[in-house]
C-alpha positions in Angstrom: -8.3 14.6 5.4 -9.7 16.4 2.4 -10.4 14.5 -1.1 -8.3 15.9 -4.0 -10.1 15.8 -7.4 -8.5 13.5 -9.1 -8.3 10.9 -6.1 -10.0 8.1 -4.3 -10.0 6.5 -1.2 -9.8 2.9 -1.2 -11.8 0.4 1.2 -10.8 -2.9 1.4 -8.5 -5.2 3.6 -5.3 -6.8 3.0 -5.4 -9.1 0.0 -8.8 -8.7 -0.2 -9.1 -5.7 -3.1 -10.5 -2.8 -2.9 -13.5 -0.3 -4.1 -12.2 3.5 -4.4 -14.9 5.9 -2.7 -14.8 9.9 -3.8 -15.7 12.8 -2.1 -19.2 12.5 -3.8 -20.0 9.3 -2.4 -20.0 7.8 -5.9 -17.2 4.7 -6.3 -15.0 3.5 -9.1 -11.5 1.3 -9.5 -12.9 -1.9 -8.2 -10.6 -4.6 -8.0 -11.9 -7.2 -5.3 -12.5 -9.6 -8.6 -8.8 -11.1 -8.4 -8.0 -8.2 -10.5 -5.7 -5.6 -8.9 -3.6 -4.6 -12.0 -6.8 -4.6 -14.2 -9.5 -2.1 -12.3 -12.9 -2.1 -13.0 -12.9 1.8 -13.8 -16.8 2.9 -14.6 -19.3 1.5 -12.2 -23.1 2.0 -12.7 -25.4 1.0 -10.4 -24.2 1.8 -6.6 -26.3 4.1 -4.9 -27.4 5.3 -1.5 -30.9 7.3 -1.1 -33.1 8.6 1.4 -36.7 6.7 0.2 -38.5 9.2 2.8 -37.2 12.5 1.0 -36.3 11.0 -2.4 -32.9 12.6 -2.3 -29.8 10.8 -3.3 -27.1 11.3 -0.7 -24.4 11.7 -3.6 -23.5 14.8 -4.9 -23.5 13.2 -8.7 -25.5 9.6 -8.6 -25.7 9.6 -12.4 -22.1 10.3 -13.2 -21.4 7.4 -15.5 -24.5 7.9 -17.4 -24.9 9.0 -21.0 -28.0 11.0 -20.3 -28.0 12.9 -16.7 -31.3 12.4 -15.0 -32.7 15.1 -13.0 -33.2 14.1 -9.2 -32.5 15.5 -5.9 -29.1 15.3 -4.1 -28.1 16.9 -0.8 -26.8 20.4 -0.2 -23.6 19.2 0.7 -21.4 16.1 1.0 -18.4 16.7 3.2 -15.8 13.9 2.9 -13.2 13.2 5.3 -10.7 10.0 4.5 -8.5 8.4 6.9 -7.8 5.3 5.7 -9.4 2.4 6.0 -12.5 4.8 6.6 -14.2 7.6 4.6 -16.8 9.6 6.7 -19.6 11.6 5.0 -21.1 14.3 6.8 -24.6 14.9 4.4 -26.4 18.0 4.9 -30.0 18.8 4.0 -31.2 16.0 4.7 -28.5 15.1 7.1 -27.2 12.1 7.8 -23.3 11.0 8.0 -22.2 7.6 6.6 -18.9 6.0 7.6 -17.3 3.6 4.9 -15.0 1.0 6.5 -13.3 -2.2 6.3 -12.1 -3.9 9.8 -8.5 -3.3 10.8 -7.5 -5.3 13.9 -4.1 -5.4 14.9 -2.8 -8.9 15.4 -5.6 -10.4 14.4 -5.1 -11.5 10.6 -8.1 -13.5 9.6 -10.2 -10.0 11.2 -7.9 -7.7 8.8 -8.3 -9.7 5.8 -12.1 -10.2 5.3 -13.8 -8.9 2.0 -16.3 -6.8 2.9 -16.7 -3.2 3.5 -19.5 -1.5 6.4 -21.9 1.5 5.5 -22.5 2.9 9.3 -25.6 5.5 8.7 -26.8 7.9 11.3 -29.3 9.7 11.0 -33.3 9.1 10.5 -34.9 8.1 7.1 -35.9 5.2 5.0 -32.3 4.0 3.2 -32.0 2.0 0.3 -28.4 1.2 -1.0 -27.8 -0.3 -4.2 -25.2 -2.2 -5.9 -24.7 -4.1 -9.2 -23.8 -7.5 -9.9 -20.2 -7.7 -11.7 -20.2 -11.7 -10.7 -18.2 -12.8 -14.1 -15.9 -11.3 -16.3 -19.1 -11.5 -19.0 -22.7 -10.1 -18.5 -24.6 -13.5 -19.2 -25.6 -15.7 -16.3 -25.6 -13.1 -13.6 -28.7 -13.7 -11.4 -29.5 -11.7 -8.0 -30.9 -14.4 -5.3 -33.2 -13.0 -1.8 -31.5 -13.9 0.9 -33.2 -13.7 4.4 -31.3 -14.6 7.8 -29.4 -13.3 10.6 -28.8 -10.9 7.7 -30.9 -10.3 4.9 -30.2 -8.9 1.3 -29.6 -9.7 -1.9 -26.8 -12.4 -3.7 -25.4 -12.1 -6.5 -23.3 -14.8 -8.8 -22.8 -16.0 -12.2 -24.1 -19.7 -13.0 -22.2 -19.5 -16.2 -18.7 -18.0 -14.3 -15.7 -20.5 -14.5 -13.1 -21.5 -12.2 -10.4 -19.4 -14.2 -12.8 -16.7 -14.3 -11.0 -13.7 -11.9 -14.4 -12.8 -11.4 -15.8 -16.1 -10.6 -17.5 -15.6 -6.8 -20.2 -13.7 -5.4 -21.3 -10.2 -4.1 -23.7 -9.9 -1.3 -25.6 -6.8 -0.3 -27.7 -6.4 3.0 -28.6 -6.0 6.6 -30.5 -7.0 10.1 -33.5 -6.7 8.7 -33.1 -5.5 5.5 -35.7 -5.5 2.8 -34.6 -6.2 -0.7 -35.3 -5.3 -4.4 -33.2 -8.1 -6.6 -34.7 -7.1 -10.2 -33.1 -4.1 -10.4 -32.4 -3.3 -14.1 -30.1 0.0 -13.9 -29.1 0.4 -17.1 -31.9 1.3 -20.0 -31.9 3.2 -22.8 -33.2 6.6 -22.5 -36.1 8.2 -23.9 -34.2 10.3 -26.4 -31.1 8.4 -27.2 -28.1 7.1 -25.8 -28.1 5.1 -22.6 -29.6 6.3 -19.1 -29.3 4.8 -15.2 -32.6 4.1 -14.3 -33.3 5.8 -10.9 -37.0 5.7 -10.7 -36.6 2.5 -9.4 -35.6 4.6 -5.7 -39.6 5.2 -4.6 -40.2 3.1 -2.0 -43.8 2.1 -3.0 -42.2 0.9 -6.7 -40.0 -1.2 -4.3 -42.4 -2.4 -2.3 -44.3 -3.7 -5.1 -41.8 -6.4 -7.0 -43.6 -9.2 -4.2 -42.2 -12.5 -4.0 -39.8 -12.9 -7.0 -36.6 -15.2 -5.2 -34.4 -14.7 -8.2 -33.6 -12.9 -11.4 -31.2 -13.9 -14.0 -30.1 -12.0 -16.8 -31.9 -13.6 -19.7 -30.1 -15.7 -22.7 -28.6 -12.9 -25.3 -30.4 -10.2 -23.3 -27.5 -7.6 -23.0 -28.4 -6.3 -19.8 -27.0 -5.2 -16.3 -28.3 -5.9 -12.7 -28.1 -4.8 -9.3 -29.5 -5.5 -5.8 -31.1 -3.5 -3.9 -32.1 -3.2 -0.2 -33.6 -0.7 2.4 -34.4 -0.4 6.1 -35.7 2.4 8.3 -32.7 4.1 10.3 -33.4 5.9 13.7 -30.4 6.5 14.8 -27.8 3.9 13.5 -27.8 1.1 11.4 -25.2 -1.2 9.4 -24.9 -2.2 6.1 -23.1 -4.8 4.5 -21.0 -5.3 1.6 -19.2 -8.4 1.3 -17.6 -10.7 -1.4 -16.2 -13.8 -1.9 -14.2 -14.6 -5.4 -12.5 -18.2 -5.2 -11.7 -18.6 -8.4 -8.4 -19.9 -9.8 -7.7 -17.8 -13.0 -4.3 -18.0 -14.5 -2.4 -15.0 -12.6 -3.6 -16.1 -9.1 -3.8 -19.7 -8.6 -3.5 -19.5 -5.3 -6.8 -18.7 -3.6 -7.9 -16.1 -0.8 -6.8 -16.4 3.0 -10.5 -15.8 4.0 -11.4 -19.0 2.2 -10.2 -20.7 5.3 -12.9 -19.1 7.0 -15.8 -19.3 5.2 -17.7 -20.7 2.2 -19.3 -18.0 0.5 -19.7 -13.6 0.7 -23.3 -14.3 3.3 -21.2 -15.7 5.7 -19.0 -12.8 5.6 -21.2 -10.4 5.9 -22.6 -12.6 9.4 -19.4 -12.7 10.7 -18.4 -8.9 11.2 -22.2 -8.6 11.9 -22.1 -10.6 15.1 -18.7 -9.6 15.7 -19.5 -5.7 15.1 -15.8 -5.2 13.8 -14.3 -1.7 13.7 -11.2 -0.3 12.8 -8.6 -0.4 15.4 -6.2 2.2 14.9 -4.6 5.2 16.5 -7.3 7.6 15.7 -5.6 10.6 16.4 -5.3 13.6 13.7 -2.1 15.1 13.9 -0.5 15.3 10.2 1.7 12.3 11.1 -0.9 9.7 12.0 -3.0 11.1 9.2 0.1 10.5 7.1 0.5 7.2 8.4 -3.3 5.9 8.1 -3.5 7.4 4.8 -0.6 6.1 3.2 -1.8 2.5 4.6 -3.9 2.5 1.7 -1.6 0.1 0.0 -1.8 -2.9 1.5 -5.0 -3.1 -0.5 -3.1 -3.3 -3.4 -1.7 -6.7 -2.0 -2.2 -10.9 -1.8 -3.0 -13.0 1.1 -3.1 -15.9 -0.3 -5.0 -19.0 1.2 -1.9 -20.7 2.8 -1.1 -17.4 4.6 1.6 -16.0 1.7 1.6 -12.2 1.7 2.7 -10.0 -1.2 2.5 -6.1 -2.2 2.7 -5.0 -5.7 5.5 -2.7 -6.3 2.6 -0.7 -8.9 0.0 -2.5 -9.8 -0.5 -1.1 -13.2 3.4 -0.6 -14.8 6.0 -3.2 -13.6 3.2 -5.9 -11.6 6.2 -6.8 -9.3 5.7 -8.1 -5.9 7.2 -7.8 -2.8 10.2 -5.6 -4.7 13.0 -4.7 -2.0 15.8 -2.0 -2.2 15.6 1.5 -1.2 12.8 0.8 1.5 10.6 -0.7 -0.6 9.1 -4.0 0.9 11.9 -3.2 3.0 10.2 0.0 4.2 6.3 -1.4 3.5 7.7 -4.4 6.0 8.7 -1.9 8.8 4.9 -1.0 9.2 3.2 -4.8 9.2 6.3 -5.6 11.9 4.0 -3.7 14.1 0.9 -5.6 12.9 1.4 -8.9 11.6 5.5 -10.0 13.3 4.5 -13.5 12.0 3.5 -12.5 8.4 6.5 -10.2 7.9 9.0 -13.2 9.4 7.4 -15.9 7.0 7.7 -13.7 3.7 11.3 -12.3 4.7 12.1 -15.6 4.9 10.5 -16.9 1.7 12.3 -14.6 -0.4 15.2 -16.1 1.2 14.2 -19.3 -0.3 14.9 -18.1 -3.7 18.6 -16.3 -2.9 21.3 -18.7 -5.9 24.6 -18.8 -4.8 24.2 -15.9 -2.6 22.4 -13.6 -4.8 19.2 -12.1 -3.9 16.6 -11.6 -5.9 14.9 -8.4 -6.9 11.1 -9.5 -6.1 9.2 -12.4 -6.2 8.0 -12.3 -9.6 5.5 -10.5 -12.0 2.5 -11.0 -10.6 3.7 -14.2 -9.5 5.4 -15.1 -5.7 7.2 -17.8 -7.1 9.2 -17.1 -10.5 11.9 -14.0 -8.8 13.5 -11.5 -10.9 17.3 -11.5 -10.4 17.8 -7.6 -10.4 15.3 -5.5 -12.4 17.9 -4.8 -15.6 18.8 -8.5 -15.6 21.7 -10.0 -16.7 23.0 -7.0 -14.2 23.6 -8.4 -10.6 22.4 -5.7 -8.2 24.5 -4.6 -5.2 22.2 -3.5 -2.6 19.3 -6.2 -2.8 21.8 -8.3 -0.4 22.7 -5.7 2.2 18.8 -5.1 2.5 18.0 -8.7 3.1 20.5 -9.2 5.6 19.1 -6.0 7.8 15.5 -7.2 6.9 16.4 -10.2 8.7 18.3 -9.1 11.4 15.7 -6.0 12.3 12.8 -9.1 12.1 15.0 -10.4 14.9 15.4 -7.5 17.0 11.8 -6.2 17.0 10.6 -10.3 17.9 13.4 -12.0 19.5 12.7 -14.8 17.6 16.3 -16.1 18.2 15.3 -19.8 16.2 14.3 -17.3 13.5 17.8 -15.8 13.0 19.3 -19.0 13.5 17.2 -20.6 10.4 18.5 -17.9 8.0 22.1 -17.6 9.3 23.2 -19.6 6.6 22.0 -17.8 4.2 23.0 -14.4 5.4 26.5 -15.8 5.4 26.3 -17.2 1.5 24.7 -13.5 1.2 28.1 -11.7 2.5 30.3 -13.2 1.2 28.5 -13.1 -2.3 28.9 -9.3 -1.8 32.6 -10.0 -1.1 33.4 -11.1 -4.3 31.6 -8.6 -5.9 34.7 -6.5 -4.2 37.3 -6.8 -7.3 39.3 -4.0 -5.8 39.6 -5.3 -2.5 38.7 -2.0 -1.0 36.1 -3.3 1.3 32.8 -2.8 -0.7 31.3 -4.3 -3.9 32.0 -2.2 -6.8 29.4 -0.4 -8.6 30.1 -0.7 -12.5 27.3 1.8 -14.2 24.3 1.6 -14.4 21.7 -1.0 -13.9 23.3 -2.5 -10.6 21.6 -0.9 -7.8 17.9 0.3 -7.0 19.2 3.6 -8.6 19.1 1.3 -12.0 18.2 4.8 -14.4 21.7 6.3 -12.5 25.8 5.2 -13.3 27.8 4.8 -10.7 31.2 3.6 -10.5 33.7 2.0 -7.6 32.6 2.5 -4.5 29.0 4.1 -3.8 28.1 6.0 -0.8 25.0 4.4 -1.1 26.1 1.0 -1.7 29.0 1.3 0.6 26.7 2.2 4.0 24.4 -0.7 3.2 27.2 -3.2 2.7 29.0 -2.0 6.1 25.4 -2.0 8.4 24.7 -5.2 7.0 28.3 -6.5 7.7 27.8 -5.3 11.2 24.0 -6.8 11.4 25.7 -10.2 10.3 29.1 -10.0 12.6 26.6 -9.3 15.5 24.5 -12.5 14.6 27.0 -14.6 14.7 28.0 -13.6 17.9 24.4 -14.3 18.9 24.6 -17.5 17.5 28.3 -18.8 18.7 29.9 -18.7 15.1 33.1 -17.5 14.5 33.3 -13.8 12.3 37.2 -13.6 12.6 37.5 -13.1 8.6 35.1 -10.6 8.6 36.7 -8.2 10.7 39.0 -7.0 8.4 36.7 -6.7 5.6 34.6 -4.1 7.8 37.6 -2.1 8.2 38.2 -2.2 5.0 34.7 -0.5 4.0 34.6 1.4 6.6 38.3 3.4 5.4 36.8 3.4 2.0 33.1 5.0 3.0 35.7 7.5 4.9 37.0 8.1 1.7 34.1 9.2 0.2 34.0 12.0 2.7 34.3 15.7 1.6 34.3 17.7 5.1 30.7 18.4 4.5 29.3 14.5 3.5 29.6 12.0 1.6 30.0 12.4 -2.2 28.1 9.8 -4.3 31.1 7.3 -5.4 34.4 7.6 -7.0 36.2 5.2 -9.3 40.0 5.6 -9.1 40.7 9.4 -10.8 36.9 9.4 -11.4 34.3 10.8 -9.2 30.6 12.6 -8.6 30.9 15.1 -5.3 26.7 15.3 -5.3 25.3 14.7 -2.6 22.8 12.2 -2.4 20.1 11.9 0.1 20.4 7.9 0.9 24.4 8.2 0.7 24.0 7.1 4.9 21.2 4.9 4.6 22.8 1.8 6.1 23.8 3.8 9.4 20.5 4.6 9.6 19.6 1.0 9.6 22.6 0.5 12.3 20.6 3.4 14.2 17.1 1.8 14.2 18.6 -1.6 14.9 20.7 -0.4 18.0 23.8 -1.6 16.5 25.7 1.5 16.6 27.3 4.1 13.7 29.8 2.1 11.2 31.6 5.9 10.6 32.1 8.7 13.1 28.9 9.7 15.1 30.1 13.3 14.0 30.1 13.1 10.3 26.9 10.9 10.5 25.3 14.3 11.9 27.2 16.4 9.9 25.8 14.5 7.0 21.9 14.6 7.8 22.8 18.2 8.2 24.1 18.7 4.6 21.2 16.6 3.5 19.1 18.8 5.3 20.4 22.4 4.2 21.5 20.8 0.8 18.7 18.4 -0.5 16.0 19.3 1.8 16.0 23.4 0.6 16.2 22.6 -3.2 13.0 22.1 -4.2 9.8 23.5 -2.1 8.2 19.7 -2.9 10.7 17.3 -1.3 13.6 15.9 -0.1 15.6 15.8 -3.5 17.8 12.4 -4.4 20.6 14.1 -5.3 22.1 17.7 -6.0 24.9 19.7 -6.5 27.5 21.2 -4.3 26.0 24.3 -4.7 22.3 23.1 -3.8 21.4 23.2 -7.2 19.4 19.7 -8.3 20.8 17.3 -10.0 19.2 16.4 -13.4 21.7 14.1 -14.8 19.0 11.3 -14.6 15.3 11.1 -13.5 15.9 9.7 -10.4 18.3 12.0 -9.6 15.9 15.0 -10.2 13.3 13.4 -8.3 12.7 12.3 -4.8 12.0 9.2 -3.7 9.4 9.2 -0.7 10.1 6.0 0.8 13.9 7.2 1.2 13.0 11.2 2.0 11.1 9.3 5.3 13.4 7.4 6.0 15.9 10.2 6.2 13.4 12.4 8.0 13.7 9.4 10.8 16.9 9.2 10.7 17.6 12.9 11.5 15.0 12.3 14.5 17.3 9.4 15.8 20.2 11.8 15.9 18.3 14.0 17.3 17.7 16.6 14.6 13.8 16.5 15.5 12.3 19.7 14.2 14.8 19.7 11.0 12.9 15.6 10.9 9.9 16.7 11.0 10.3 19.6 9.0 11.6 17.8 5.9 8.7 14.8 6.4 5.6 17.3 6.6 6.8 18.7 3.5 7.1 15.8 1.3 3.7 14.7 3.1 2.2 18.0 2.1 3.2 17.5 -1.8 1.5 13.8 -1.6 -1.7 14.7 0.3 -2.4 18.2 -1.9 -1.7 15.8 -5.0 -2.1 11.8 -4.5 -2.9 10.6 -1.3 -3.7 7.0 -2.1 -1.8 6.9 -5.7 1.5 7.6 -4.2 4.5 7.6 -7.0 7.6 6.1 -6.8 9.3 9.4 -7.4 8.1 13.2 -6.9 9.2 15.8 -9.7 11.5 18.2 -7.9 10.4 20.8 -9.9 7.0 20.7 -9.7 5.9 18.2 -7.4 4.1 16.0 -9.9 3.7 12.9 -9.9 6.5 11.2 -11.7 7.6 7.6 -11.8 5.3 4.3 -11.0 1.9 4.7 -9.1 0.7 3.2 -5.9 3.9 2.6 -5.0 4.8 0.1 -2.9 6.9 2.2 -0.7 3.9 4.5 0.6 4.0 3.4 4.7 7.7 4.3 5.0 6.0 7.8 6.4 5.5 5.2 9.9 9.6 5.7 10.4 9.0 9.2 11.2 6.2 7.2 13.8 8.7 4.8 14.8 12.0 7.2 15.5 9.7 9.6 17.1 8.5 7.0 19.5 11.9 5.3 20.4 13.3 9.1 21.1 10.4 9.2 23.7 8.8 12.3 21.9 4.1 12.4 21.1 3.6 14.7 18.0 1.7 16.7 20.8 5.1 18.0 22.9 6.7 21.3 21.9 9.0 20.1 19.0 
């Protein structure tokens, strides 16, 4: 897909970091130095050049520098993303570069390894450059030669600490490479102000350094390095960039999953060499699967940690909270790495179970942290739909493995989880009482009594948890009558047209809320069967359809009026929520509302990819489309239910729908 402006790609692997590529083949928003919430914005430094024609295959090589140097770029970069690749189509002279870190289904250790591949075609003399951000501090940053099965340049820090994030190395190179390790890229210019050196790209100057092994940055000089290295192409030819950051700093103590592999960024960089890893993924380019690839893009914001502990940031840069669940959050992000990684997604739903006090789930695992859990995001407020969610997270992790032993393990605690909700049920109606705001994902939003929203989680999970213990053998008598109980009071809540978003005795709100149903579609995707009437579930996704899916030309609106009209009581109400318009898209396609589905998905992908492909926000100004809310949101891969109902109703994005 097409680059907009203000938007990179990033390439990188899961837990790994990332480096964000633009449509000029320039790069910025590094964070594979243990430092995902703090990016390293203003790079200096990279470059890729034809030595044969002098011309710098980027369309602005010198774009962090004070003083613009004059020097030859193509006639035109093309850049298509489709994550985790960018391809460059270069013209005059032309060559296209692929960008790329390896994806291998099933295979962790291949999907997790810090490095990212330059595939050239073409014919010339390349040279690719890179600097050396070893250490958080410019002093005792040294570039090494390396020769071997590949051959480059490595860069450390000899004066880097353990609880420096940036303590590691970078390694640059190829089969064969040749290498230039005293590159000094930043000098002051002839005027004033501060220049990038790029004389340095003439392959005789190159040529001509000899035998140095190493160059450090000198004792007080304030300098900054790169490596440098070049090879012929005729044809094809791989590059290498790899890292390896095994520091301990004081916000990730825990250590990298590739560390288990190897000892240091060369090895790395060997490894997918002999191995010539790809990306293994449906390559096909309808809108969905570029959807779907694209909105991957966040499981670079993410930590593998060495024991094999995976966590997502709900936004890396705002709230720093992992692994946050409600309203198809890790809940949704969880859906896609089922398909992946079963084992990963088992161990992590059942690690956050680990942390579940007298039945209450928590919110997340922590701020920045996977072991210190917030207890709903507006603490001391006790949030009603973080149970329901891990009870269906469990039971769908389940379905999709058949790990029966799996289910068993957390029975338990599904049971403390239930009947936690139970008491939370002061009216006895069936279904925990909302009491304002603060209580429920929708945490900006009051609600009172019984929720629609609340209510269809609490009844799908009830169901998920009644058919469990059947599984198991355990008796569910006593909860019998509480599922009747909700399910008279989530009829209740119906209007002849849906379900109106709660009502507290005399009081009530008759909007109509896009997730008001988003337990039944849980029951749906988990093949346990509607709670409530097959026909007012359809008549529902209708009204959320005609309702909430014409008000705004953007999206799939949270909530609005009886008329249509939005709803701008509250933010979130005004806005939609991507994660939950996908999941309703799905939904629809389960029921068999395919083209109205697909209609409502393609729009809300349309708004991201025109806008923020790979920043996706937690919530999309109605209005406008803008982005509104928290950025590179955790919730991004829900777009793969759309994949998902699509492929269980036996219908390819190709057929006539």
């Amino acid at each position: 897909m097409e680059f907009p402006n203000s938007c990179g790609v990033p390439i990188g692997s899961i837990g790994t970091g990332k480096i964000d590529f633009f449509k000029g083949l320039t790069i910025g928003n590094i964070t594979i130095l243990n430092n995902w919430s703090r990016p390293l914005k203003t790079v200096r430094g990279f470059h890729i050049v034809d030595l044969s024609t002098r011309t710098f295959l980027q369309l602005d090589p010198a774009k962090s520098s004070e003083v613009k140097p004059t020097v030859r770029t193509p006639k035109e970069v093309r850049a298509d993303a489709f994550f985790p690749e960018v391809e460059y189509k270069i013209k005059d002279p032309d060559f296209t570069i692929k960008v790329y870190s390896p994806f291998v289904p099933g295979d962790l250790k291949d999907s997790s390894l810090p490095v990212i591949v330059f595939e050239v075609r073409g014919n010339g003399v390349i040279a690719i450059s890179f600097p050396n951000i070893t250490g958080s501090r410019r002093w005792g940053r040294v570039n090494y030669r390396v020769r071997g099965k590949v051959s480059g340049v490595l860069m450390k820090n000899l004066r880097a600490l353990q609880s420096d994030p940036a303590y590691g190395e970078v390694f640059l190179g190829c089969e064969g490479c040749n290498s230039f390790i005293s590159y000094r890229h930043w000098v002051p210019a002839s005027t004033e102000g501060m220049i990038e050196d790029l004389g340095v790209f003439d392959l005789e100057r190159l040529q001509n350094e000899g035998e140095i092994e190493k160059y450090r940055i000198e004792p007080y000089a304030r300098e900054e390095i790169s490596g440098v290295v070049w090879k012929e192409v005729r044809g094809e030819e791989k590059f290498y960039l790899s890292w390896y950051f095994n520091g301990r700093p004081h916000h990730y103590p825990y250590g990298h999953y590739y560390e288990n592999w190897f000892g240091g960024a060369v090895e790395v960089a060997e490894y997918v060499h002999a191995k010539g890893l790809r990306v293994e993924l449906d390559d096909s380019r309808d809108w969905l699967n570029e959807a779907f690839r694209n909105s991957l893009y966040v499981i670079t914001h993410s930590w593998l940690t060495k024991d094999g502990r995976l966590a997502i940031y709900e936004d890396p840069e705002i709230s720093l909270l992992m692994n946050t669940i409600g309203s198809m959050t890790w809940d949704g992000a969880s859906f896609t790495l089922l398909e992946f990684f079963p084992e990963l997604v088992k161990r992590m739903d059942e690690y956050m179970g680990e942390f579940i006090r007298g039945g209450e789930v928590p919110h997340d695992l922590g701020e920045e942290s996977i072991e210190d859990p917030i207890y709903g995001a507006s603490y001391p407020y006790a949030w009603n739909d973080l149970g329901p969610t891990w009870v269906l997270m469990v039971y769908r992790d389940y379905v999709f493995t058949g790990d029966m032993a799996f289910l068993k393990r957390n029975y338990g605690k599904m049971k403390a989880v239930i009947d936690w909700l139970i008491r939370r049920d002061e009216d006895n109606d069936g279904v925990p009482d909302s009491k304002g705001g603060f209580d429920n994902s929708y945490d900006g939003t009051y609600m009172y009594g019984a929720s629609s929203y609340v209510g269809s989680l609490f009844v799908c999970a009830l169901k998920a948890f009644i058919k469990a213990s059947e599984l198991l053998g355990y008796d569910y008598s006593g909860y019998v009558e509480v599922l009747r109980k909700a399910k008279e009071t989530m009829e209740s809540l119906w209007n002849g047209r849906y379900f109106i978003s709660w009502k507290h005795g005399e009081r009530r709100k008759d909007t109509c809320m896009n997730s008001q149903i988003l337990g039944e579609f849980w029951c749906d995707i988990l093949g346990l069967g509607n709670v409530i009437g097959e026909d007012k579930v359809v008549r529902a996704l209708k009204s959320i359809y005609e309702l909430n899916g014409k008000a705004s030309p953007y999206c799939l609106v949270n909530s609005v009026n009886p008329d249509g009209s939005i709803d701008t009581t509250t933010d979130q109400m005004m806005s939609s929520w991507p994660r939950v318009a996908f999941a309703v898209s799905a939904h629809m396609i389960l029921k068999g509302m395919v083209k109205e589905g697909l209609e409502i998905a393609e729009k809300e992908w349309k708004t991201i990819s025109a806008r923020y492909p790979w920043n996706q926000p937690s919530k999309i100004n109605a209005f406008n489309g803008e982005h509104f809310g928290l950025p590179y949101y955790i919730g991004s891969t829900s777009v793969y239910l759309v994949k998902y109902a699509l492929k269980k109703k036996g219908i390819n994005m190709t057929d006539n729908v």
